[in-house]
C-alpha positions in Angstrom: 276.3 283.7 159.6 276.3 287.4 160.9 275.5 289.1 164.4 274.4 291.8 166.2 277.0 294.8 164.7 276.9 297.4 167.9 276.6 296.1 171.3 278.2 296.5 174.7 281.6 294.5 174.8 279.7 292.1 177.6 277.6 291.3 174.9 280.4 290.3 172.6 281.9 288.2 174.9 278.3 286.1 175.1 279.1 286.0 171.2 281.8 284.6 171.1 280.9 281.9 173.4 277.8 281.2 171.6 279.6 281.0 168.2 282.2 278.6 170.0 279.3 276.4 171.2 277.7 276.2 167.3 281.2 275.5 166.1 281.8 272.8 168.4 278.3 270.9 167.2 278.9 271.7 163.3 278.0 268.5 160.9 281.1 269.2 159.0 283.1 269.7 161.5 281.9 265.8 163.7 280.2 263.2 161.2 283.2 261.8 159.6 285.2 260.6 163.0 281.6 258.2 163.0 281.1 256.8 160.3 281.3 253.2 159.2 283.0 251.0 157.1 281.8 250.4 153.3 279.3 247.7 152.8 280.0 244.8 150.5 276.6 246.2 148.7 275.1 249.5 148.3 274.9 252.5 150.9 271.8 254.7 150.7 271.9 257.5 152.8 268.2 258.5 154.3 268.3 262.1 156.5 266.2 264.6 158.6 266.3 267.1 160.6 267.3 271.0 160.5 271.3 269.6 160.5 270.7 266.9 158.2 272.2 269.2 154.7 275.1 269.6 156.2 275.4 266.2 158.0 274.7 265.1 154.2 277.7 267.4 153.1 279.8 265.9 155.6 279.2 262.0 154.8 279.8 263.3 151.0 283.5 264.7 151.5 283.9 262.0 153.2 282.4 258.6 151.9 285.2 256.5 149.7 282.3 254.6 147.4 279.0 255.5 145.6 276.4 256.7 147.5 272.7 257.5 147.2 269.8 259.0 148.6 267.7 261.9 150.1 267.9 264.2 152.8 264.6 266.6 154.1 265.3 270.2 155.5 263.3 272.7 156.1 262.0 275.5 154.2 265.4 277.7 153.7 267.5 275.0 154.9 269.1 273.5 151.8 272.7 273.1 151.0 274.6 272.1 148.4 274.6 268.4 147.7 276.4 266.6 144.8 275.3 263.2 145.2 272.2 263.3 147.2 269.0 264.6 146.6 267.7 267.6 149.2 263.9 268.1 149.7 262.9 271.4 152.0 259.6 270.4 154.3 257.2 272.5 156.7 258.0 272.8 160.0 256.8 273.3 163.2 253.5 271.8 161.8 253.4 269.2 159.3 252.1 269.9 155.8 251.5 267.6 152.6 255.2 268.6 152.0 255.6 266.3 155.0 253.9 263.3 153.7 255.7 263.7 150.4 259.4 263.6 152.3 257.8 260.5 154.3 257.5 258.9 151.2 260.8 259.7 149.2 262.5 258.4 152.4 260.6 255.1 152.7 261.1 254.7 148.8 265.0 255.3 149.2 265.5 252.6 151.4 262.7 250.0 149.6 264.1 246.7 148.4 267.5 246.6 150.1 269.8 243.8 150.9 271.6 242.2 153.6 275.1 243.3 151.6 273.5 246.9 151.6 274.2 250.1 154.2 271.7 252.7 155.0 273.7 255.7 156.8 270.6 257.6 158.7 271.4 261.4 159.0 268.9 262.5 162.6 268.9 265.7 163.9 266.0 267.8 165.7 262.8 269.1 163.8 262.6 266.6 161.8 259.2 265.2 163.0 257.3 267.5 161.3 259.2 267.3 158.2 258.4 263.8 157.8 255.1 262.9 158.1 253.4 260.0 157.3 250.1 259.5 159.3 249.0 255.6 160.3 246.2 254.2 158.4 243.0 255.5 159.6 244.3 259.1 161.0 244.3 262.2 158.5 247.2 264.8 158.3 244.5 267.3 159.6 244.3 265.4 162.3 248.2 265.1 163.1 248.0 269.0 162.3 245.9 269.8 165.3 247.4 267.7 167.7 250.8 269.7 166.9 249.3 272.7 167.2 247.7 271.6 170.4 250.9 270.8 171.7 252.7 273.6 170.5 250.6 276.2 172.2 250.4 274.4 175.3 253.9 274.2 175.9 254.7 270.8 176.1 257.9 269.2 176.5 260.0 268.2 173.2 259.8 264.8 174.9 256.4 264.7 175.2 255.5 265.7 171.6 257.9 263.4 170.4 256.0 260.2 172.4 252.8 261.7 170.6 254.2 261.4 167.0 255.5 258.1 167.0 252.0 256.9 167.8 250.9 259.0 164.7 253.2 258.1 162.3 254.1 255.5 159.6 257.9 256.5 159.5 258.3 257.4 163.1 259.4 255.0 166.1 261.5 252.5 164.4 259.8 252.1 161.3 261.8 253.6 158.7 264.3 251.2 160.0 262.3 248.3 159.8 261.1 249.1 156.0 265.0 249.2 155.3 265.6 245.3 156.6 267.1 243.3 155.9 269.9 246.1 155.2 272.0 247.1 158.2 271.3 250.6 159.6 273.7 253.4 161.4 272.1 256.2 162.7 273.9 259.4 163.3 272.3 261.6 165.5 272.7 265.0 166.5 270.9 265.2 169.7 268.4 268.5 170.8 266.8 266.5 173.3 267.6 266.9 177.0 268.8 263.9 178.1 270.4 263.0 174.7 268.3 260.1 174.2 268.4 259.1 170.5 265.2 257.2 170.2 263.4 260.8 171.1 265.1 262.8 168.1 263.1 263.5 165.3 260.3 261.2 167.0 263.0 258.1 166.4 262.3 257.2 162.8 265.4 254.3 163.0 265.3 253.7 166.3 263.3 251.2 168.6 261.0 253.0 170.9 260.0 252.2 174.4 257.0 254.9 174.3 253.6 252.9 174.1 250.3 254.2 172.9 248.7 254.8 176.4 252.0 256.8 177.2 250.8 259.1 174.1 247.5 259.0 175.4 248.0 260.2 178.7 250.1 262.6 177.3 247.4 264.2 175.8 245.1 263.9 178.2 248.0 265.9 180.2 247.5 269.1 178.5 244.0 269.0 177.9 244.1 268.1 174.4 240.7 265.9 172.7 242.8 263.4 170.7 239.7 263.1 168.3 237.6 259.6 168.0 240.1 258.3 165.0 242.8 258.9 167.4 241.6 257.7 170.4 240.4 254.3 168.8 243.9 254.0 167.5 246.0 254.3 170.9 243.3 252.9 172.9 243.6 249.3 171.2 247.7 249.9 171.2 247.0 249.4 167.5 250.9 249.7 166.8 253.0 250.2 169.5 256.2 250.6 167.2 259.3 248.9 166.9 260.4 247.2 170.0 263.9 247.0 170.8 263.9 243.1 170.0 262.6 243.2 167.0 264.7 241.2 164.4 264.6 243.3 161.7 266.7 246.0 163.7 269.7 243.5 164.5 272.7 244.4 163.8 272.1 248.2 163.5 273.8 250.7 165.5 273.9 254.5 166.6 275.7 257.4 167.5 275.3 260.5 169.0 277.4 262.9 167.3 276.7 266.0 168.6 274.7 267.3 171.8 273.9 270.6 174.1 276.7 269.5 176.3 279.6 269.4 173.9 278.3 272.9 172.9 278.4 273.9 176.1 281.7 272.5 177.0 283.1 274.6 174.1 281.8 277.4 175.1 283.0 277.1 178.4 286.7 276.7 177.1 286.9 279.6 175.4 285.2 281.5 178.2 287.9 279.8 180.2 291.0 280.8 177.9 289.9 284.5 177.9 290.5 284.2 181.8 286.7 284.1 182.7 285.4 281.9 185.7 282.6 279.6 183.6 280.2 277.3 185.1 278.1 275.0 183.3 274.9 274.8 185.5 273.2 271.5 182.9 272.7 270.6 179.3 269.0 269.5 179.7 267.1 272.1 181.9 264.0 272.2 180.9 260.6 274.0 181.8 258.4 277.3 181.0 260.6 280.0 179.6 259.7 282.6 182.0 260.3 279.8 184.7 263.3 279.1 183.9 264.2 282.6 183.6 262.9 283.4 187.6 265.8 280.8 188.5 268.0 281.5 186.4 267.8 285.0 188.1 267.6 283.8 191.2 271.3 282.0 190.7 272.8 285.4 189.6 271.4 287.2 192.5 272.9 284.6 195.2 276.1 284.9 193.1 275.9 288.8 193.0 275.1 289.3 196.7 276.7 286.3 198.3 279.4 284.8 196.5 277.4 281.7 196.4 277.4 278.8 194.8 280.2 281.2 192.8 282.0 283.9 193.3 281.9 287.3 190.9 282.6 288.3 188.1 281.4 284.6 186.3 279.6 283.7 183.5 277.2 280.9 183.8 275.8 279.1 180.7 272.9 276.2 180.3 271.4 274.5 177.7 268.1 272.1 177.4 264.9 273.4 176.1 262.1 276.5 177.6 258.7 276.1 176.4 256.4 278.9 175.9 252.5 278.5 176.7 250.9 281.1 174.5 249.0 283.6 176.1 248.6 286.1 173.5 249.4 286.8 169.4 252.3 288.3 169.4 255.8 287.8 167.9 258.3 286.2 169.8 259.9 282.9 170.6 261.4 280.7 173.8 264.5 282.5 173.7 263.5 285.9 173.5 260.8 285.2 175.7 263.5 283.9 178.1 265.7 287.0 178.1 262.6 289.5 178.3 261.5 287.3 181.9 264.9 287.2 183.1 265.4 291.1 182.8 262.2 291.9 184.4 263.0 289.2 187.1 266.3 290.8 187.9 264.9 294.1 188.1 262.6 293.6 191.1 265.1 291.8 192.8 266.1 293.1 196.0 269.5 293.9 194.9 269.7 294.3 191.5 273.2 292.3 190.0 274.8 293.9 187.0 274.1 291.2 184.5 274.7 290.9 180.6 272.4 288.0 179.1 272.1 286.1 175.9 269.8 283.2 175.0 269.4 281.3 171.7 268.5 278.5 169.7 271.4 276.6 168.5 269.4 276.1 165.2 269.3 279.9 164.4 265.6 280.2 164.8 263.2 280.9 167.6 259.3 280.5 167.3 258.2 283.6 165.4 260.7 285.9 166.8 262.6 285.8 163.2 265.9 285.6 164.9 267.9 283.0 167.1 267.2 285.0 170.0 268.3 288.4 172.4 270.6 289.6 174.9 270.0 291.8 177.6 272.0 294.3 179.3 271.6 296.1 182.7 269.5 298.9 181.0 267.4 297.0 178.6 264.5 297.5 180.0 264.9 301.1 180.9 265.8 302.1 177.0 262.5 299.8 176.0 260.5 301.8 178.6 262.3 305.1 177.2 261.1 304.3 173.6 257.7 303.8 175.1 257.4 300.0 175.6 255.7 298.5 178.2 258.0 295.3 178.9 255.7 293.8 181.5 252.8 294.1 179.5 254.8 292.9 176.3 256.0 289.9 178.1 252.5 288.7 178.7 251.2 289.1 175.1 254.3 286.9 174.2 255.7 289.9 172.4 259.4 289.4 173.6 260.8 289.6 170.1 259.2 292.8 169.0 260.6 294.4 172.0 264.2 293.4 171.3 263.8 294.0 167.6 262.9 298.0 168.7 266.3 298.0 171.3 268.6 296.4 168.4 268.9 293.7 170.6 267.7 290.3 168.5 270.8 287.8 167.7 270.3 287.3 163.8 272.7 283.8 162.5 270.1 282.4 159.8 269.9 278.8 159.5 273.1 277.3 161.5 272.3 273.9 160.2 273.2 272.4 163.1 270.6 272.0 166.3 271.4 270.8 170.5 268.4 273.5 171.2 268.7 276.5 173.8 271.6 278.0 174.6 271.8 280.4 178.0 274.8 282.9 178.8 274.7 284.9 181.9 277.9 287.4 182.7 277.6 288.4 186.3 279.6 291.4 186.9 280.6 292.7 190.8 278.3 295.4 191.1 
């Protein structure tokens, strides 16, 4: 994992923090303390997810007995595995990769016992790497609708309610295949609100959702669910797997990992260095540029007032921005995020002197081919100095080219680990 190699020493500090938060929600470093006891009979091991290699890796070094199975990453996000088989998938949208990993899970876990153990590996993006449409919907139809929802900037929450009404794997039902065999799900957690039915669309997990709550979803964002699809959730065809359904009994779950043990991290380190920290929420959630106007907002009451803390602090949030796409350029919601807060703080009536950072905890953001940016109280002065029109490049969602030009991008690669955005603010007395 590298950084950023020149930079202010503000910036370095956000580092530093931001590398204490990934640490903190490693694989390697929190599956073991979670997992179960050996089973009189087999244990297959089924995974997901952009953490799911090295959640595999972890159950590995530390499993006493035999073990089998498959884990699905995506593209570039393989690991090492010595007992388990790793198969890299498309993501954001699904592909016939997707349907492929569907299947090699589902076959993994075919034909189990009561004596047996299936140890299920969750972690964030892995609805798209698994994808099984229902019968009667096409892939191309599961395509668009994730494109849809992508461009429109809808809530991981929401998308997640949508694909387990289009799946064969998702909401429970790669659970239910494995019955009679008792299931443990490990999750690490990237939605806010930690709720581990939601990650990864739930594949082992009951679900709640119905298929009108998908369909209004939909209908939400303006988004023509097609007649194949609307036939399918308007007769509640399959509404999942229910929490009482018997062939989940006796499974169990855990969340191993989330934004706010991250964040907690993060703020301990900020703490031991002798810097006032204050965790504003793990699950803030909205349009990037949004979030960004009230994030500024908080620096500026902080700068000018002392209020609701005093200066110098550093503030830090996690949850997940969306981006509605407005134009074609390169960028993602993290970069997008530290572009709107700069121009926000600059048209403020007193400008605070504020260092920034914002990433994905996963390493990648959208099409910004980095984990995200940091801003300093000049940024956009040196991007308008190399000719760049920030305002202009904000609304083409061209964040990430503008960074790249100021040597400002935060480059990790795949962190194999994911509890989504991560927010640093250092507010300075001006």
């Amino acid at each position: 994992m590298s950084f950023v190699a020149t930079h202010p020493p503000q910036v370095d500090l956000l580092l530093r923090v931001y590398r204490a938060m990934l640490s903190a929600v490693d694989p390697r470093r929190v599956v073991a303390a979670h997992l179960p006891a050996p089973p009189a009979g087999r244990t297959v091991v089924v995974g997901l997810g952009k953490a799911a290699a090295a959640m595999a890796q972890a159950v590995e070094a530390n499993w006493p007995g035999e073990l089998s199975g498959v884990v699905v990453v995506p593209q570039g996000g393989a690991l090492p595995l010595r007992r388990l088989q790793v198969i890299e998938s498309s993501h954001p949208v699904p592909d016939e990769r997707s349907v492929q990993a569907a299947r090699a899970l589902l076959d993994a876990v075919a034909g189990l016992g009561p004596d047996d153990l299936v140890i299920a590996l969750v972690s964030g993006g892995g609805s798209a790497l698994v994808a099984l449409p229902v019968d009667g919907l096409a892939l191309a139809d599961k395509q668009r609708i994730t494109k849809a929802l992508l461009a429109r900037g809808a809530a991981i929450h929401e998308m997640n309610t949508v694909r387990k009404h289009l799946s064969a794997i998702k909401g429970g039902r790669l659970a239910a295949a494995a019955a009679p065999a008792r299931v443990v799900s490990l999750v690490i957690s990237d939605i806010p609100g930690d709720d581990p039915a939601l990650v990864a669309s739930g594949p082992t997990l009951a679900t709640g959702a119905t298929p009108r709550d998908a369909l209004d979803i939909l209908r939400r964002y303006d988004i023509d669910p097609g007649d194949a699809l609307a036939r399918l959730l308007q007769s509640a065809h399959d509404a999942g797997v229910r929490p009482d359904d018997p062939r989940l009994a006796g499974n169990d779950h855990h969340v191993v990992a989330s934004a706010w043990d991250g964040l907690a991290a993060a703020a301990g380190l900020a703490r031991a260095e002798g810097i006032a920290c204050h965790v504003l929420g793990d699950a803030l959630e909205g349009e990037a540029r949004d979030l960004a106007v009230a994030h500024a907002g908080i620096a500026q009451s902080v700068a000018r007032h002392g209020a609701p803390f005093a200066a110098p602090c550093l503030l830090l949030s996690g949850g997940e921005a969306t981006v509605t796409l407005r134009g074609d350029g390169r960028g993602g919601r993290n970069t997008e995020f530290a572009l709107a807060l700069a121009l926000a703080l600059e048209h403020a009536p007193a400008p605070a002197r504020v260092h920034a950072l914002s990433a994905g905890t996963d390493g990648l953001d959208g099409r910004a081919g980095a984990a995200g940016a940091w801003i300093a109280p000049d940024s956009l002065a040196r991007a308008r100095a190399l000719g760049l029109a920030p305002r202009d490049m904000l609304d083409r969602n061209d964040s990430a080219t503008l960074f790249d030009r100021l040597g400002a991008l935060v480059h990790t690669g795949p962190t194999h680990t994911n509890v989504n955005d991560f927010r640093a603010i250092l507010i300075e007395v001006p």
